[in-house]
C-alpha positions as CSV (number, residue, x, y, z in Angstrom):
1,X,64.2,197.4,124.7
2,X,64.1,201.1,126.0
3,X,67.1,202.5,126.4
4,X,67.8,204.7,129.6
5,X,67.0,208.2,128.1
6,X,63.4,207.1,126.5
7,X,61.4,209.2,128.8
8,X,57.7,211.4,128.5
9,X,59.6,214.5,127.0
10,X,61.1,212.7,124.7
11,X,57.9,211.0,123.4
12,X,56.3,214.7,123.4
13,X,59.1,216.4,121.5
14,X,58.8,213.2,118.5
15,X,55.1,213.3,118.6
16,X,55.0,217.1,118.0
17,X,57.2,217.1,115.2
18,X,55.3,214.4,113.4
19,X,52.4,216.6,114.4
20,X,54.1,219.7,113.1
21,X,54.6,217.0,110.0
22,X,50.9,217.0,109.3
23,X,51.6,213.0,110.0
24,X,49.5,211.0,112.1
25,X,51.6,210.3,115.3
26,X,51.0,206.8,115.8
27,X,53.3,203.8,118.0
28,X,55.2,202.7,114.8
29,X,55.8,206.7,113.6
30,X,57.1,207.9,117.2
31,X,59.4,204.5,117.6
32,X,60.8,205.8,114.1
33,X,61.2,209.1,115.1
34,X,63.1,208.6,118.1
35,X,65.4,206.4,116.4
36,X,63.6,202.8,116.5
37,X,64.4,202.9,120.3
38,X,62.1,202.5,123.2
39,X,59.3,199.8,124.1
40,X,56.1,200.2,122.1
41,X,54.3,199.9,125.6
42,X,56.3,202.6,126.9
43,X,55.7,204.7,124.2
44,X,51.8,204.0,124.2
45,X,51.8,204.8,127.4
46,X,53.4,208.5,127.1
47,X,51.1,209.2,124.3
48,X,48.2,207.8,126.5
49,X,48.8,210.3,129.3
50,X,49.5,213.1,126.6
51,X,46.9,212.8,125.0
52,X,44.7,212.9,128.1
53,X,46.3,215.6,129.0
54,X,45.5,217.5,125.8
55,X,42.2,216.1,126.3
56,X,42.1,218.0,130.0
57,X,43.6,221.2,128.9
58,X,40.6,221.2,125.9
59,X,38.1,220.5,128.2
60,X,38.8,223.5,129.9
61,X,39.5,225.8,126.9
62,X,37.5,224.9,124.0
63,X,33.6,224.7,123.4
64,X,31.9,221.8,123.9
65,X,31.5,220.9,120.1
66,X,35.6,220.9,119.6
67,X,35.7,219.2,123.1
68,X,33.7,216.3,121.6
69,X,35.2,216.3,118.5
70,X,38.6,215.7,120.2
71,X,36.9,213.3,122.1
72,X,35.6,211.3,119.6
73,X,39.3,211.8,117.6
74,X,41.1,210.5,120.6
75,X,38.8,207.7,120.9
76,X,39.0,206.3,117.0
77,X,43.2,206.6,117.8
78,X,42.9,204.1,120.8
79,X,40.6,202.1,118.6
80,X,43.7,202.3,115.8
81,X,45.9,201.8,118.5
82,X,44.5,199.0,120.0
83,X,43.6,197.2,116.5
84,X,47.7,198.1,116.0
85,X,49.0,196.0,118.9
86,X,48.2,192.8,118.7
87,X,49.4,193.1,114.6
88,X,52.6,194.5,115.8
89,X,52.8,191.7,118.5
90,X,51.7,188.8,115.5
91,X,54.4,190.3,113.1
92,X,57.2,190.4,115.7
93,X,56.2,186.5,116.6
94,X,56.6,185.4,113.2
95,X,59.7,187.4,112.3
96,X,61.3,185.2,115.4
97,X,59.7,181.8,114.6
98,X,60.9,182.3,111.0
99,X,64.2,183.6,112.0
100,X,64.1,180.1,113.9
101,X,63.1,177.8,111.5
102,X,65.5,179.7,109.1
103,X,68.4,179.1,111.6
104,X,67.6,175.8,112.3
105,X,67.2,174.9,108.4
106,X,70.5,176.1,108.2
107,X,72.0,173.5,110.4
108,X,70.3,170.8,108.9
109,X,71.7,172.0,105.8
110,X,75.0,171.9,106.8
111,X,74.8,168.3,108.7
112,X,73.7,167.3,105.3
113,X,76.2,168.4,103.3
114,X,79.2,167.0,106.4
115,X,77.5,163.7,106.1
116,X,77.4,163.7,102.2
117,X,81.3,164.2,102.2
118,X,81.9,161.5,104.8
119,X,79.4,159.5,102.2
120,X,82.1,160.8,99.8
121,X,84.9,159.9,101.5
122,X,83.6,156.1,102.4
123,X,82.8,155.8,98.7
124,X,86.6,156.6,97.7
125,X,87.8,154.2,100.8
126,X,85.3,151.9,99.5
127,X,86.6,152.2,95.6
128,X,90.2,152.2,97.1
129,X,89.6,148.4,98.6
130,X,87.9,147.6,96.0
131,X,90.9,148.2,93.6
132,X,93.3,146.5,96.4
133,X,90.8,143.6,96.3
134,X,90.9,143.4,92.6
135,X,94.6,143.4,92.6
136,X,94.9,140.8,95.5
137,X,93.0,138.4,93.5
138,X,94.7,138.9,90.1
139,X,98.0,138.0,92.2
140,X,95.9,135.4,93.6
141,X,95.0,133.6,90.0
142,X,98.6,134.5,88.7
143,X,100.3,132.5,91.9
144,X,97.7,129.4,91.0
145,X,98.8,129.6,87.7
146,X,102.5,129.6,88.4
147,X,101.8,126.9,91.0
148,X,100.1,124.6,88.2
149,X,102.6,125.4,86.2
150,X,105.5,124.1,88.8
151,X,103.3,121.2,89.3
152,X,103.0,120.1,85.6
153,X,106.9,120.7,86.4
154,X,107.0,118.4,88.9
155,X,105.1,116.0,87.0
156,X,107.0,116.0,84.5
157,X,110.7,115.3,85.9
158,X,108.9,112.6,87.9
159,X,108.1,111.1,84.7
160,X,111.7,111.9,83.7
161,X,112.9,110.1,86.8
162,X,111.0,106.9,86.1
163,X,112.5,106.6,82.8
164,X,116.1,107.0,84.4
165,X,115.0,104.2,86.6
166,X,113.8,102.6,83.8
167,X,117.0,103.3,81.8
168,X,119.1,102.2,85.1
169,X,117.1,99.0,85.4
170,X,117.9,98.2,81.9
171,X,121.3,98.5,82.4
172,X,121.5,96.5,85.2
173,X,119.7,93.1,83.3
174,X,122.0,93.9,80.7
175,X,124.8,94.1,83.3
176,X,123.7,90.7,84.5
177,X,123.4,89.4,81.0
178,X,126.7,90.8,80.2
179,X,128.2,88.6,83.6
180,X,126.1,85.7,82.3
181,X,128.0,85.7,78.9
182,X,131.5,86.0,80.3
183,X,130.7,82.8,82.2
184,X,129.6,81.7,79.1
185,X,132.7,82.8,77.2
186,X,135.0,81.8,79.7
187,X,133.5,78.0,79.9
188,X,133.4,77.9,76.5
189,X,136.5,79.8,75.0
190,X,139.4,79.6,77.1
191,X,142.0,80.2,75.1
192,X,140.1,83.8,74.1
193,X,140.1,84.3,77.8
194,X,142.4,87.5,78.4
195,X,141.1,89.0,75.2
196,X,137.3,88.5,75.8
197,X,138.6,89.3,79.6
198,X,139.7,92.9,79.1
199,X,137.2,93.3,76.6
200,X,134.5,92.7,79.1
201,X,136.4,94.8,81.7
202,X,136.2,97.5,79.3
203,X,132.5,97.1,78.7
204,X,131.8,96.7,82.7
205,X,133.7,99.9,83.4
206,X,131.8,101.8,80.4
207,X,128.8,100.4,81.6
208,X,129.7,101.1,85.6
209,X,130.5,104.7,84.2
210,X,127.1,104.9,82.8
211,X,125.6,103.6,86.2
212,X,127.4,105.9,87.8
213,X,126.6,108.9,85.8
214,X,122.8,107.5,85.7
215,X,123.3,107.6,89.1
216,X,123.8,111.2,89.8
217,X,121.4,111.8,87.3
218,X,118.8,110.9,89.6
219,X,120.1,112.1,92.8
220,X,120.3,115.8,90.8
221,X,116.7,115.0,89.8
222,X,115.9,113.9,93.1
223,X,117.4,117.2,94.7
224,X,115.2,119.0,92.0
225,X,112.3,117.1,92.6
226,X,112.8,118.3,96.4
227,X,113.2,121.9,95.8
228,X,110.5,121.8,93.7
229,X,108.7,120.2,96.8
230,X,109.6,122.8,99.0
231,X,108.4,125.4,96.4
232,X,105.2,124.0,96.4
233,X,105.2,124.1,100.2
234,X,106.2,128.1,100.1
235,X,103.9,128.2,97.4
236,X,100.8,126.5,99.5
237,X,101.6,129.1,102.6
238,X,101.8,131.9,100.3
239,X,98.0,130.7,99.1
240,X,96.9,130.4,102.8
241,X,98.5,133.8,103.9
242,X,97.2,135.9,100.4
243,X,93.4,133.9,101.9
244,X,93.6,135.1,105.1
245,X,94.4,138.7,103.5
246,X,91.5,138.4,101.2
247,X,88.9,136.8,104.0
248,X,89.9,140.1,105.8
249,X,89.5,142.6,102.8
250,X,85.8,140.9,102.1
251,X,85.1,141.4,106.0
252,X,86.1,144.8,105.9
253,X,84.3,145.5,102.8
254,X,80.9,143.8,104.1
255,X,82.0,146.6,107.1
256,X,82.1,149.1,105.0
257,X,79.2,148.3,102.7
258,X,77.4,148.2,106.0
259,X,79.0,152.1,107.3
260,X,77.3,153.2,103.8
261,X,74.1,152.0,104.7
262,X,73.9,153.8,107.9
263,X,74.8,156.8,106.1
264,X,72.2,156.6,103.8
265,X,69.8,155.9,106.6
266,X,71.0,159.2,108.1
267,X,70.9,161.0,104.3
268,X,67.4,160.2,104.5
269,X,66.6,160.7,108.2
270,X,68.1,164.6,107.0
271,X,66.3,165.1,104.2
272,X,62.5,164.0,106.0
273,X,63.4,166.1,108.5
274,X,64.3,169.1,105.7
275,X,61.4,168.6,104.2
276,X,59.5,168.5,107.7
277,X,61.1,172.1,108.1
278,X,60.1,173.1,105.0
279,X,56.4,172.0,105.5
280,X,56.6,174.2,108.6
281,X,57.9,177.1,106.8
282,X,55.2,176.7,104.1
283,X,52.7,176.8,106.9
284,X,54.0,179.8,108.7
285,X,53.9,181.5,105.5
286,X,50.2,180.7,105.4
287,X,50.0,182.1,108.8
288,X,51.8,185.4,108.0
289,X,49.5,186.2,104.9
290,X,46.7,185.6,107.2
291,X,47.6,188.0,109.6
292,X,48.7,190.1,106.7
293,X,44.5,189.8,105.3
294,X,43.4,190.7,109.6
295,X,45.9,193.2,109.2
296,X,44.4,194.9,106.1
297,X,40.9,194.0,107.5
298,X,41.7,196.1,110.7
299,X,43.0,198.5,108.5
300,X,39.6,198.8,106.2
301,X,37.7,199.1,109.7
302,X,39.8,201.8,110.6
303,X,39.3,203.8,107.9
304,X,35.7,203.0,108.2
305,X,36.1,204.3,111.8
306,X,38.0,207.6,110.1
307,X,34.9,207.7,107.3
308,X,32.5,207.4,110.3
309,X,34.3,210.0,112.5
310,X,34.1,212.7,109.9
311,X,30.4,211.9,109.5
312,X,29.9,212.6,113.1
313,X,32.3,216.0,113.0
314,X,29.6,216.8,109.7
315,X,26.5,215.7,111.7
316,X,28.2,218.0,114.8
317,X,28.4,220.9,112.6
318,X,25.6,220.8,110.7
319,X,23.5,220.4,114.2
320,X,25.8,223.5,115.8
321,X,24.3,225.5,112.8
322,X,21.1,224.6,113.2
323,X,21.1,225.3,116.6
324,X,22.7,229.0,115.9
325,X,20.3,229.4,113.3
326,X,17.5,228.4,115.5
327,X,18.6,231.2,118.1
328,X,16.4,234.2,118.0
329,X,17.7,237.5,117.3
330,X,17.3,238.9,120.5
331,X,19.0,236.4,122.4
332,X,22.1,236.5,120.2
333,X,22.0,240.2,120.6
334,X,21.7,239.9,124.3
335,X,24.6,237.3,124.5
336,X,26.4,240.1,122.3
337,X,25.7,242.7,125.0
């Protein structure tokens, strides 16, 4: 944009020092040379209405063969100046669509590189539960393993048991035998009766001990085979509970299996649309090294123009010679007098 103090002197002081240069004093090299300030409309303008003005003040001072060479000049700079403006306009396009697309690349860039470290970050959750799930499950097999263990256990003071009840049994039918043969004694051998009598007392009490103590045997297995029950119990809840946990940790894993997938999806999404970006760079590019070739085109016609215009200023002279030359002595004394 012009700033406040760009006005027509201004333009006319930078134009006559590029002059004063020996430069041409084009759009681009008065912009330069009043600091890359100004609108390039502006300044075409001011140079427009100087160099009319010029044009005016050579009309009335000059002769006709410098008037239409400055004519002829002038006109080949509004041809260069006009070829100039749309390239100037072209350029200044691109340098904002690829400051865009730049900008915009950018961003994509860094949504792709915030989604790869959530990626990250659900793949080290992910790992994490995984480890926890692997750990769950070796306490899992080791619990089933104890609890076959106390069941082989269990099994096997059950077997004990029986052969207490076995053992108890036996020593009942032989306490009934025993009773059987007292009666037997005492019918038959009275006069043993008080000996055989405290003898079998003796033997009942030893074998009443035995009871007894076989007795408590199985009530202590009994109160094992309970608490080994009860274990089992704790043991079957612990099983359900440590399920439960692990029907969860699958759930949440199928969840987070799921929560990569999406990610992916939008990895991909990301990198189409990079690659979309990229296309439109590449063809922008294309665009700009086209304009680039019309640039250098208008360029080759403008010297043309320049090659042309010199031509003419020859052809000028040469026919301004011929005319003098052609002019009789007399006259050109006359117009001497």
């Amino acid at each position: 944009m012009a700033r406040g103090g760009i006005n027509k002197a201004v333009v006319q002081t930078a134009r006559l020092a590029i002059i004063a240069r020996g430069e041409n004093p084009s759009i681009d090299a008065v912009r330069i040379e009043m600091g890359n300030t100004g609108s390039k409309t502006t300044i075409h303008r001011y140079l427009k209405e100087l160099d009319e003005n010029e044009a005016r003040q050579a009309i009335t001072q000059a002769p006709i063969d410098d008037e239409l060479a400055e004519l002829v000049g002038k006109l080949a700079q509004r041809l260069k100046d006009k070829a100039q403006e749309p390239i100037d306009n072209a350029l200044a396009q691109f340098e904002q669509q690829k400051t865009a697309l730049l900008a915009q690349l950018e961003e994509l860039e860094l949504a792709h590189t915030q989604l790869k470290q959530q990626f990250e970050i659900q793949a080290a959750a992910l790992e994490d539960e995984s480890a926890t799930l692997q750990s769950t499950l070796s306490s899992l097999q080791t619990e089933q393993t104890r609890n076959a263990g106390l069941s082989q256990a269990c099994s096997d003071y059950e077997l004990r048991i029986n052969d207490k009840d076995e053992q108890i049994r036996s020593l009942e039918e032989k306490h009934l035998h025993a009773r059987e043969a007292l009666e037997h004694y005492r019918n038959a051998i009275k006069d043993q009766r008080e000996q055989e009598q405290r003898r079998h007392e003796g033997q009942l009490q030893q074998v009443q001990a035995e009871l007894r103590q076989a007795q408590q045997s199985a009530m202590v297995r009994q109160d094992e085979i309970t608490q080994l029950h009860r274990d089992n119990e704790r043991l079957l809840i612990e099983h359900r509970v440590t399920v439960k946990e692990l029907s969860a940790l699958q759930a949440q894993l199928g969840q987070d299996r799921e929560a990569q997938h999406q990610l992916r999806e939008q990895l991909n999404l990301i990198d189409a649309e990079r690659s979309l970006l990229q296309e439109r760079l590449r063809v922008a590019l294309l665009e700009t090294q086209a304009r680039q070739e019309a640039l250098a085109e208008h360029q080759q016609i403008n010297k043309s123009l320049e090659i042309d215009l010199v031509k003419a200023q020859a052809s000028m002279e040469a026919l301004r010679l011929a005319a003098v030359a052609a002019t009789p002595p007399e006259a050109t004394a006359t117009t001497t007098t």
